[in-house]
C-alpha positions as CSV (number, residue, x, y, z in Angstrom):
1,X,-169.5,45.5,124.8
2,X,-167.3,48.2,125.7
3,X,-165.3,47.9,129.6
4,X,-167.2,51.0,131.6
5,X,-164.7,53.4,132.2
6,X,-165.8,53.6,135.9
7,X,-164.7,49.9,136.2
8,X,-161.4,49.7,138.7
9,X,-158.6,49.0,136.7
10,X,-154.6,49.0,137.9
11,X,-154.7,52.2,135.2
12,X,-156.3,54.2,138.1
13,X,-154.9,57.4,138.9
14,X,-153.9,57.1,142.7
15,X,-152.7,53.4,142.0
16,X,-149.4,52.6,144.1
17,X,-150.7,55.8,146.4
18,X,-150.5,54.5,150.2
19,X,-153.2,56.6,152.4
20,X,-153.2,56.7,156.7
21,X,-156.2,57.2,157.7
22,X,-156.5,58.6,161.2
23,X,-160.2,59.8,160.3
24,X,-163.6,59.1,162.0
25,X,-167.0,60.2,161.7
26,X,-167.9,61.8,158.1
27,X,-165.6,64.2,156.7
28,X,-162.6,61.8,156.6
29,X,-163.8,58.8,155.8
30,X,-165.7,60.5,153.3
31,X,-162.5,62.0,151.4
32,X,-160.5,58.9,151.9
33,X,-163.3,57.0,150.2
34,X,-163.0,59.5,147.2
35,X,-159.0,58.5,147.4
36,X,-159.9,54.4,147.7
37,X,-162.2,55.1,144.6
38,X,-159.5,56.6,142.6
39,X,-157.0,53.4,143.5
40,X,-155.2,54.4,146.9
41,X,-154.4,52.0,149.0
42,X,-156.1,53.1,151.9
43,X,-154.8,52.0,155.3
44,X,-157.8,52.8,158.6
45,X,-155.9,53.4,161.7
46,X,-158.8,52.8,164.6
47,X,-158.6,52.3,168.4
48,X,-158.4,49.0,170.0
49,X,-161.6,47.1,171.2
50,X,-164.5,49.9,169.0
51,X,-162.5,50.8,166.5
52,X,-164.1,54.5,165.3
53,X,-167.4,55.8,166.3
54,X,-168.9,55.3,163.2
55,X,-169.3,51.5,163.6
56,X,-171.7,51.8,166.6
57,X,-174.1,53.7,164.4
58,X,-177.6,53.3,163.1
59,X,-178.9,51.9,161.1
60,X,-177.2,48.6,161.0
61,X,-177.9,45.5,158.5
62,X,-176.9,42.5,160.9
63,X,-174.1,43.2,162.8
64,X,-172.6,46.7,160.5
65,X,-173.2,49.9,160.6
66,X,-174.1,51.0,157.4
67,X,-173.1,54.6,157.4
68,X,-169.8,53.0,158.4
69,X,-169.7,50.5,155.7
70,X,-170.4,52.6,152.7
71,X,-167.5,55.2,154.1
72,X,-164.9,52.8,154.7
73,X,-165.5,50.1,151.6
74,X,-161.7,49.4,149.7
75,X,-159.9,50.4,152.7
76,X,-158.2,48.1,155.2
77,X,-158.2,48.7,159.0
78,X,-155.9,47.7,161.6
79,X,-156.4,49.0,165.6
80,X,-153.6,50.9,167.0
81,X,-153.9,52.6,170.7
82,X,-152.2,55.9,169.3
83,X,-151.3,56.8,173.1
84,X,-149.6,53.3,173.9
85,X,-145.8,53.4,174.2
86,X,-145.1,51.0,171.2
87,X,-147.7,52.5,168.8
88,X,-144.6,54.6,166.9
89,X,-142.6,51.2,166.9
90,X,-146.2,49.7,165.1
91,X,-146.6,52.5,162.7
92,X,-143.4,53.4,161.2
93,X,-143.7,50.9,158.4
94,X,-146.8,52.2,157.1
95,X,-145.8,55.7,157.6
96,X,-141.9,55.4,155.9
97,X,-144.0,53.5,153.3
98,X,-147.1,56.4,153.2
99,X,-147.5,58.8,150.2
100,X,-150.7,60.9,152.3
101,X,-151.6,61.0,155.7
102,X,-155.5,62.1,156.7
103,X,-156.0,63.0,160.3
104,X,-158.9,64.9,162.0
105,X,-157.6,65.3,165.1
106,X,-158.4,68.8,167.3
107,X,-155.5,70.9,166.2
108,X,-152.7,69.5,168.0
109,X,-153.5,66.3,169.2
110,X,-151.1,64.5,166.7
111,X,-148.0,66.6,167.8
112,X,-149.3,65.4,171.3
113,X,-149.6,61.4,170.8
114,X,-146.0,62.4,168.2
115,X,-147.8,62.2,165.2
116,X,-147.8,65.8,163.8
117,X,-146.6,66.8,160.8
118,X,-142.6,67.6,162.0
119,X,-142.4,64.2,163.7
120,X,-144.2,62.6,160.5
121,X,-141.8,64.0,157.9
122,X,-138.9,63.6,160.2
123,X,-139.5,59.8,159.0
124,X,-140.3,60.1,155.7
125,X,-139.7,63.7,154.3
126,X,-141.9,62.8,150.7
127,X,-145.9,62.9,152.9
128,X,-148.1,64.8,152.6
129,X,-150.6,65.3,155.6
130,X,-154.3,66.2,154.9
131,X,-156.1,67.9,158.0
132,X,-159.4,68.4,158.4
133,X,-160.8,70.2,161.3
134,X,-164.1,71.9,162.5
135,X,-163.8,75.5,162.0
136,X,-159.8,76.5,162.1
137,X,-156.8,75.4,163.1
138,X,-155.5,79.0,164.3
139,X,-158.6,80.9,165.5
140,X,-160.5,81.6,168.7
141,X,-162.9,77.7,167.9
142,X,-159.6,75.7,167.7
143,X,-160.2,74.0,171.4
144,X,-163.9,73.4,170.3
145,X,-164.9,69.9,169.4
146,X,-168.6,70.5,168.2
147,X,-168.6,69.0,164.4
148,X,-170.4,71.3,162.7
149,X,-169.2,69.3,159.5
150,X,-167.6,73.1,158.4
151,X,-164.5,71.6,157.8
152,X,-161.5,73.8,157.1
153,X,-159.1,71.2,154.8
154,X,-155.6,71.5,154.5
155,X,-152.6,69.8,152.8
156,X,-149.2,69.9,154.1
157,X,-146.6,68.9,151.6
158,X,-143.0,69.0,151.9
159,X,-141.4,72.0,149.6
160,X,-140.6,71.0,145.7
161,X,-136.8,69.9,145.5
């Protein structure tokens, strides 16, 4: 019998691919699933203590959210307090190492905790930095944190050389 071509294999295409994920909630998690599907490596950076909101979700079987499990299966978490003074000292491995970055912050909030795309390329100038936000990063519903799940995605890459 023939091997099913939807079988993982190290022949996937985003093999040797290292994802951040600074994603919660659906949108995110739901695009860096598609990337862990396709072989990323795919790295969940989640708060201390709850890790994302998604966990404390319904409906649960046992102790797991399953919304939260079938958005985050193939990727690996580790908790970081993003606003704690050592949390650039914790990440800077994984982010000289990353190939993508996914964040879903408001627009801003990662130049605030010195995560934003200049600080992120400053340390390694090959990522490139997915965003996805409700409704616009530039408009008049940029301070508004209703998801509306109309996300607006964008990809920052640094220029051909």
């Amino acid at each position: 019998m023939a091997a099913s071509p939807f079988a993982r294999t190290s022949m996937q295409p985003l093999s040797g691919v290292l994802v951040l994920d600074f994603s919660t909630l659906l949108p995110g998690p739901m695009a860096t699933l598609v990337l862990a599907e396709a072989g990323a490596e795919v790295i969940k950076i989640e708060r201390p203590g709850t890790g994302e909101d998604l966990r404390g979700y319904e409906p649960r079987f046992g102790d797991t959210s399953v919304s939260f499990a079938m958005l985050n299966r193939g990727k690996r978490s580790i908790a970081i307090d993003l606003k704690a003074p050592t949390a650039h000292s914790e990440l800077r491995p994984l982010i000289e190492a990353a190939d993508v970055v996914v964040e879903q912050f408001r627009p801003g909030v990662m130049d605030r905790l010195g995560f934003g795309y200049e600080a992120l390329s400053a340390i390694n100038p090959r990522v490139s930095i997915g965003k996805i936000a409700t409704f616009a990063f530039t408009a008049a519903f940029t301070d508004a944190s209703n998801c509306a799940w109309l996300s607006t995605p964008v990809l920052l890459t640094p220029p051909a050389k």
